[in-house]
Legacy VTK file of the C-alpha trace (Angstrom):
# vtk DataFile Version 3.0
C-alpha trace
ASCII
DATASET POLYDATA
POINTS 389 float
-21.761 67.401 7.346
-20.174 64.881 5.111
-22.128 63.495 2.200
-22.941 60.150 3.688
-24.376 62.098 6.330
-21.381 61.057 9.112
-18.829 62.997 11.093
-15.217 61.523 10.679
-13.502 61.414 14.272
-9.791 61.294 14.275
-8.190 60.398 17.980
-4.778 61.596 18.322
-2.377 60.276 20.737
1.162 60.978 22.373
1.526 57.020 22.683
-0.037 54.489 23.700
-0.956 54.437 27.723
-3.275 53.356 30.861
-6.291 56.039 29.184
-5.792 55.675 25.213
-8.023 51.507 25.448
-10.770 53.168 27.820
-11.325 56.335 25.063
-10.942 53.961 22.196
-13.563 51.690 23.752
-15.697 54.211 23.653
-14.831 55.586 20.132
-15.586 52.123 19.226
-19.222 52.108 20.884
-20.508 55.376 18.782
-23.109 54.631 16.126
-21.789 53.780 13.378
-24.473 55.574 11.082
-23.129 58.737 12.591
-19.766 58.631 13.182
-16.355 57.404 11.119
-12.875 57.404 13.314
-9.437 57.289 12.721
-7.003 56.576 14.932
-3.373 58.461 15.147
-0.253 57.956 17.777
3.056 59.684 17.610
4.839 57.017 18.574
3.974 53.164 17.668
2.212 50.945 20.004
2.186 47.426 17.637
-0.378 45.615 19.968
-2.755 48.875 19.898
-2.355 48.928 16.425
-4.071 44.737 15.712
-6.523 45.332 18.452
-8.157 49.079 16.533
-7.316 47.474 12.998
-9.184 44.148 13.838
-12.734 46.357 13.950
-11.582 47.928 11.058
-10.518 51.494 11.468
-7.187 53.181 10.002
-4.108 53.332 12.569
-1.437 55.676 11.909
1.597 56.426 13.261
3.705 59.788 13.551
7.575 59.079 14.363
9.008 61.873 16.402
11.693 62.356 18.603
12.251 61.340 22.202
13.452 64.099 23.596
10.926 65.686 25.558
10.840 68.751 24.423
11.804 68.582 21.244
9.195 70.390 18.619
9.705 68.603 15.242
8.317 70.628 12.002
7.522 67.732 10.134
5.224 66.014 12.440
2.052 68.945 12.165
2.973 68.401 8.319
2.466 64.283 8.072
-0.692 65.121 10.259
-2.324 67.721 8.212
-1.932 65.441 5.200
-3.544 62.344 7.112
-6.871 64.854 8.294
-7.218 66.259 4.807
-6.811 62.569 3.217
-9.701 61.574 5.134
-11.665 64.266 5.384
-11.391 64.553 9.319
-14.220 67.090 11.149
-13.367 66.787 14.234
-9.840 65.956 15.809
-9.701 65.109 19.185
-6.421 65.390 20.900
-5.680 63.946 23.625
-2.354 65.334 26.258
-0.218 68.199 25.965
2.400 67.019 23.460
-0.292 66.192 21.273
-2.552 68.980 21.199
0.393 70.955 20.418
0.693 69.115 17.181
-2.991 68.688 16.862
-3.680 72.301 16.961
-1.098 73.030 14.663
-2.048 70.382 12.092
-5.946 71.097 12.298
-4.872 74.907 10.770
-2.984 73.851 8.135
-5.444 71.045 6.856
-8.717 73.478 7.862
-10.045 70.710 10.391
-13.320 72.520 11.683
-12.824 71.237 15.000
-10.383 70.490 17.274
-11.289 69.079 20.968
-8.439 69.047 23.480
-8.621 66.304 26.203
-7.040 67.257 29.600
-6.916 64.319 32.049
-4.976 65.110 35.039
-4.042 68.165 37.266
-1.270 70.489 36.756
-1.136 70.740 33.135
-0.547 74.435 33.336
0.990 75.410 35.920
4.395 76.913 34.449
4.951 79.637 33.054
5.969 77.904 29.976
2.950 75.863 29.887
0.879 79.382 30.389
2.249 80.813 26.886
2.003 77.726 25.115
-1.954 77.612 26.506
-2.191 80.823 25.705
-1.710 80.815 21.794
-3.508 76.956 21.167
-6.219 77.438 23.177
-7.529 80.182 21.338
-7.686 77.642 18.494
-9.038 75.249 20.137
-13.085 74.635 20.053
-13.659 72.487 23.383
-11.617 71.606 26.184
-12.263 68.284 27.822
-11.640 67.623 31.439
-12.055 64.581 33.154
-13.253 65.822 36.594
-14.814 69.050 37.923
-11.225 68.948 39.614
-9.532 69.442 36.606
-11.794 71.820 35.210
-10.997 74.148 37.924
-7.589 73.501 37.857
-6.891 74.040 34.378
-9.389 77.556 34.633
-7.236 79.097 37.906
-4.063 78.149 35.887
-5.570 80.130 33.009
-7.546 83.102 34.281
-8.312 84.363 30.183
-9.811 81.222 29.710
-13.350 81.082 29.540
-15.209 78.462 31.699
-18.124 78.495 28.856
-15.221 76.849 26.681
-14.666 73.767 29.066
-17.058 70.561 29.093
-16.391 67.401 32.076
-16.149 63.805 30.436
-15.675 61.646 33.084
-13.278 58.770 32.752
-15.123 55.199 32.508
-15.075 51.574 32.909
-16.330 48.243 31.235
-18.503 47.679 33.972
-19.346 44.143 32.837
-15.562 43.225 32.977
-15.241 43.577 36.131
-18.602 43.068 37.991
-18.920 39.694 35.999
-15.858 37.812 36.670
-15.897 34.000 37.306
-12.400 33.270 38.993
-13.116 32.534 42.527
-11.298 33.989 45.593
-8.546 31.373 46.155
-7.897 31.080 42.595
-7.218 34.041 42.445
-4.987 34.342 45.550
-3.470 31.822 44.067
-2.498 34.760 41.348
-1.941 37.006 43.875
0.413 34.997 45.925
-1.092 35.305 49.181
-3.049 33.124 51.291
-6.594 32.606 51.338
-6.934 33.413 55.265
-5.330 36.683 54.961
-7.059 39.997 54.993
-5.598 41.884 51.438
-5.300 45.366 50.737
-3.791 45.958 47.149
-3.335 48.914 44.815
-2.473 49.330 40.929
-1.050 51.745 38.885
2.511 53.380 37.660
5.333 53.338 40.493
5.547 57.136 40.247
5.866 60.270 43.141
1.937 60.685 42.104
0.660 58.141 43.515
2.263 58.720 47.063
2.950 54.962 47.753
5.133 55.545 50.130
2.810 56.889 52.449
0.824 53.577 51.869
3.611 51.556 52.564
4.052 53.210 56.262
0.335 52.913 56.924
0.555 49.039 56.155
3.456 48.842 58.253
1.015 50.102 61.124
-1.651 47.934 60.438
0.711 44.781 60.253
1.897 45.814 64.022
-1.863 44.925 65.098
-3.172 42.703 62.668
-0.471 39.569 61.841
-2.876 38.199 58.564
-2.395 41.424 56.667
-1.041 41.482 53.475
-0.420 44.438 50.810
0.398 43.606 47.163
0.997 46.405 44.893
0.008 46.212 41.050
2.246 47.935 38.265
6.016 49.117 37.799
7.581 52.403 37.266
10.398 54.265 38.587
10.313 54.363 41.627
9.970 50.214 42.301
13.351 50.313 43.242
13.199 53.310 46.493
9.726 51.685 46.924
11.617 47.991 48.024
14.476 49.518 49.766
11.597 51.088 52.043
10.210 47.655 52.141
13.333 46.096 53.065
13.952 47.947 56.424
10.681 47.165 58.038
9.795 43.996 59.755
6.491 43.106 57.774
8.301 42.910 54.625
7.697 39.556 53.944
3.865 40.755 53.887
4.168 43.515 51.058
4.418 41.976 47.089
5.853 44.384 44.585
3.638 42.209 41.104
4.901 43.878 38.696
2.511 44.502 35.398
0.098 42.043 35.223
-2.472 41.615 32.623
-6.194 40.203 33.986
-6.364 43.110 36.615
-10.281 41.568 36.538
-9.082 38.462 38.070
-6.470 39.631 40.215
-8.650 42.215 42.217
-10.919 39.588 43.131
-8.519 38.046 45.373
-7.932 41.143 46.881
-10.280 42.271 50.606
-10.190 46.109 50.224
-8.718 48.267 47.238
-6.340 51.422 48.478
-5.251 54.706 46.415
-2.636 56.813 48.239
-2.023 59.598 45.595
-0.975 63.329 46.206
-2.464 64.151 42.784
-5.276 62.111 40.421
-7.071 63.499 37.677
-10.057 60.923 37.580
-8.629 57.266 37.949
-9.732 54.971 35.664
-8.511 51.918 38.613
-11.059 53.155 41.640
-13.688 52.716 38.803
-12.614 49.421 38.040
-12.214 48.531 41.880
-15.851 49.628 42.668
-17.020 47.787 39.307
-15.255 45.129 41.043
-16.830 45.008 44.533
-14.030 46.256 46.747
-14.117 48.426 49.280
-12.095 51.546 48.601
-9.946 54.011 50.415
-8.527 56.969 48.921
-7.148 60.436 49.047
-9.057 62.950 48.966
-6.973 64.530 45.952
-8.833 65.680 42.216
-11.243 63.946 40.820
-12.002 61.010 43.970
-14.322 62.896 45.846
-16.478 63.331 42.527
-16.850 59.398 42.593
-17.293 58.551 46.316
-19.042 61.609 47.244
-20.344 60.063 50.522
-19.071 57.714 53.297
-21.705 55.221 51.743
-20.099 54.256 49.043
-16.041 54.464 49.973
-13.503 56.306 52.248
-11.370 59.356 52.150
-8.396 60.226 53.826
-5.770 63.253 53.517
-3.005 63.066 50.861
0.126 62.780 52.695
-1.338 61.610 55.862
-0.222 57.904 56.780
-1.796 57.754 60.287
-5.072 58.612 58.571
-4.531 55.595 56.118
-3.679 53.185 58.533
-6.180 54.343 60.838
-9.134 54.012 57.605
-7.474 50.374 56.796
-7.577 49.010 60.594
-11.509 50.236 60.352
-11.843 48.361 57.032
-10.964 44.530 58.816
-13.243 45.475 61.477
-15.985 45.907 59.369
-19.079 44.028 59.796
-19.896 41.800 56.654
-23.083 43.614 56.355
-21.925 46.921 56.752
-18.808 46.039 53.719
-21.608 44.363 51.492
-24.240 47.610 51.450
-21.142 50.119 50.782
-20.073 47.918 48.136
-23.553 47.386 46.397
-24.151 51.396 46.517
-20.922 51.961 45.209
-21.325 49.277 42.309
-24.414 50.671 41.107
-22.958 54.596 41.175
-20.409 52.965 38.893
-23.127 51.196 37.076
-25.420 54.392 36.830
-22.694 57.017 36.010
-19.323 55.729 34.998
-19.825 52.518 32.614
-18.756 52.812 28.577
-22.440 53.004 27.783
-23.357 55.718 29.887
-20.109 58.082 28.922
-19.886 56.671 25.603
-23.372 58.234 24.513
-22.336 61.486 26.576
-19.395 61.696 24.307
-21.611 61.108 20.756
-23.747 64.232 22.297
-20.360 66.000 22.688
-19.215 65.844 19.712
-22.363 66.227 18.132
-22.659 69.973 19.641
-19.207 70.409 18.387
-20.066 69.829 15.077
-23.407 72.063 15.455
-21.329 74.764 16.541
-18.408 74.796 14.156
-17.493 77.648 12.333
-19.913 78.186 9.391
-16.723 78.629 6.801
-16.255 74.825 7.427
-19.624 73.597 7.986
-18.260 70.158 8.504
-16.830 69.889 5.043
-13.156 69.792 5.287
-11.352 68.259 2.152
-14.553 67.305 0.316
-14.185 70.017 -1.960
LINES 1 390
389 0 1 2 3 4 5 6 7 8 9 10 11 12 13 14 15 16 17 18 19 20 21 22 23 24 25 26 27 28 29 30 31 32 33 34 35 36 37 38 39 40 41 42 43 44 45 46 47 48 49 50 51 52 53 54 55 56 57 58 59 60 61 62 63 64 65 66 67 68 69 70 71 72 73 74 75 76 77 78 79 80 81 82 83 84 85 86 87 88 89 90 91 92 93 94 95 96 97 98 99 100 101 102 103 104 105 106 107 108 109 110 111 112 113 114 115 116 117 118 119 120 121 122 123 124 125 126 127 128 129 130 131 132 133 134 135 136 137 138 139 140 141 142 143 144 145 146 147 148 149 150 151 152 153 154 155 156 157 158 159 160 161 162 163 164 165 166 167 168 169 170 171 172 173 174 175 176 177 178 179 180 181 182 183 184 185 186 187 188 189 190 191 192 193 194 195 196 197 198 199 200 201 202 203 204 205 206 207 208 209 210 211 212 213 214 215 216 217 218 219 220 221 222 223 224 225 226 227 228 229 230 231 232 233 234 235 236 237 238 239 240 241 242 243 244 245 246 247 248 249 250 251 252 253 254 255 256 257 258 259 260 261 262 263 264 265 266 267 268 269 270 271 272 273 274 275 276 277 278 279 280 281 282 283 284 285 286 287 288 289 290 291 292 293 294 295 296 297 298 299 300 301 302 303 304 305 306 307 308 309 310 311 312 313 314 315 316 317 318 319 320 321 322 323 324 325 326 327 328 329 330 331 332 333 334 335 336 337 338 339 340 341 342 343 344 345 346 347 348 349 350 351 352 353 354 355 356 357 358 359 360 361 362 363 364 365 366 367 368 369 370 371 372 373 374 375 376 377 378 379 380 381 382 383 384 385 386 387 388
């Protein structure tokens, strides 16, 4: 333990993305008697930067190159020197490209601990992957999953792995942001761009092969053949916006499907939205179906990862094959004829399983415990006194 009795945290980062504000919110809920943190990306996000500085931690930055694969020699280097500087205990990395660094870093600076974060599926499923798990995770102290999912995806990718070594963290959501929202439902239909008698399905996220939207797009096309007032509006950009619209533009309801772009206020905007839908091949533990339950919409999803962890009965959402439009439609249709009764007691179970076992409070104290029997159990050479002489 350090002499004032804390443990110094030090987040590390590939960049800044949809994850990195959820984990720092909770970073920034610890007790502050017990815990200092530090916060370091490898490449510079300015806005994350003022919004970590404001509460008055240390941001750092590591430059490195684009390319993808690119190792650079200096980068475990500039990080050793910031862990020793401040006396880190425990770095927790969080992605592939920056547990590699992290791992390397935390040897060179004797860092007692180092935590690896794994929050989707797949991580290790080439062979290259394989030998790169096989000589950092040795080094590593605790792996991290977000989902029982992952956990037994990253343990059948790595078979010398042992499942003693591998903790859950669920992902988890400001439940107050988006239970508590004032905007009412034409205002923000009015954001939306739809009209206040139509019946709305939306979705959010990256425009990526992931999250199988064009399987969502051909179930809406269904459900627009039999019900004229429905709309779909899609959240988020990414690569694949522009195969997603020339999909849209051969079909005859595509004057009811809105490509929104990145929007900021996600709060506000799912109000306006009827029921929420997630048609991914592959999840880890999505932050949005938190959010969308937080927020009192009905949700449909694939069954895929980490989902059937969260609605892990018909009571509180709906499940569907990955892959499978028919299904979706078929599960949408059922959602407009729901009774108002029947929608409001799936939504109030769901919001208080969200409540009850998702919010920042609830993981954030999970996580102090975590790293608390991390520090217990680290290696009595260190005893939780790197770079204090």
């Amino acid at each position: 333990m350090l002499k004032d009795g804390k443990i110094t945290l030090a987040l590390l980062w590939s960049r800044y993305e949809g994850g990195t504000t959820s984990v720092n919110d909770l970073i920034l809920r610890l007790d502050k008697e017990r815990f200092d943190a530090i916060f370091i990306f490898l490449s510079r996000d300015r806005a994350e930067k003022e919004a970590l500085s404001e509460g008055g931690y240390k941001v750092f930055y590591l430059s490195r190159s684009r390319a993808r694969n690119t190792f650079r020699l200096s980068i475990p280097f500039k990080l050793a020197r910031i862990l020793k500087e401040n006396h880190v205990d425990i770095l927790h990395c969080h992605a592939h490209k920056a547990t590699v660094y992290g791992t390397v870093a935390a040897a060179l600076a004797g860092t007692p601990v180092v935590l690896a974060h794994v929050h989707g599926l797949g991580r290790s499923r080439n062979l290259r992957r394989k030998l790169i798990n096989l000589l950092l995770f040795r080094k590593i102290d605790r792996l991290i999953c977000v989902a029982n999912g992952v956990k037994n995806d990253v343990l059948s990718n790595n078979w010398w792995l042992p499942a003693g070594k591998l903790s859950v963290l669920e992902n988890s959501v400001d439940y107050g942001r988006f239970a508590d929202v004032s905007i009412s439902k034409a205002d923000a239909r009015k954001l939306l761009g739809v009209p206040e008698d139509a019946f709305v399905f939306g979705t959010a996220g990256r425009l990526v092969p992931t999250k199988g939207l064009p399987y969502l797009i051909e179930a809406f096309s269904k459900v627009r053949m039999q019900r004229l007032s429905a709309k779909l509006v899609l959240l988020g950009d990414g690569p694949c916006r522009a195969e997603l619209e020339r999909q849209v533009s051969g079909l005859s309801c595509r004057d009811s499907i809105h490509f929104l772009g990145y929007k900021d206020g996600i709060e506000q905007l799912m109000r306006g939205m009827d029921v929420f839908v997630l048609s991914s091949v592959a999840e880890g533990m999505p932050r949005v179906i938190l959010e969308a339950m937080a927020s009192g919409l009905p949700c449909i999803c694939t069954r895929v990862g980490g989902i059937p962890e969260i609605i892990s009965n018909e009571s509180l959402g709906v499940l569907v094959p990955p892959r499978d439009s028919v299904a979706l439609a078929r599960a949408m249709l059922s959602a407009i004829d729901e009774s108002r009764d029947e929608r409001a007691e799936r939504v109030q179970k769901a919001r208080e399983r969200i409540r009850e076992r998702y919010s920042h409070d609830v993981i954030g104290h999970k996580l102090g415990r975590l790293y608390e029997a991390a520090a217990r159990a680290a290696k009595p050479d260190h005893a939780l006194s790197s770079g204090t002489g």
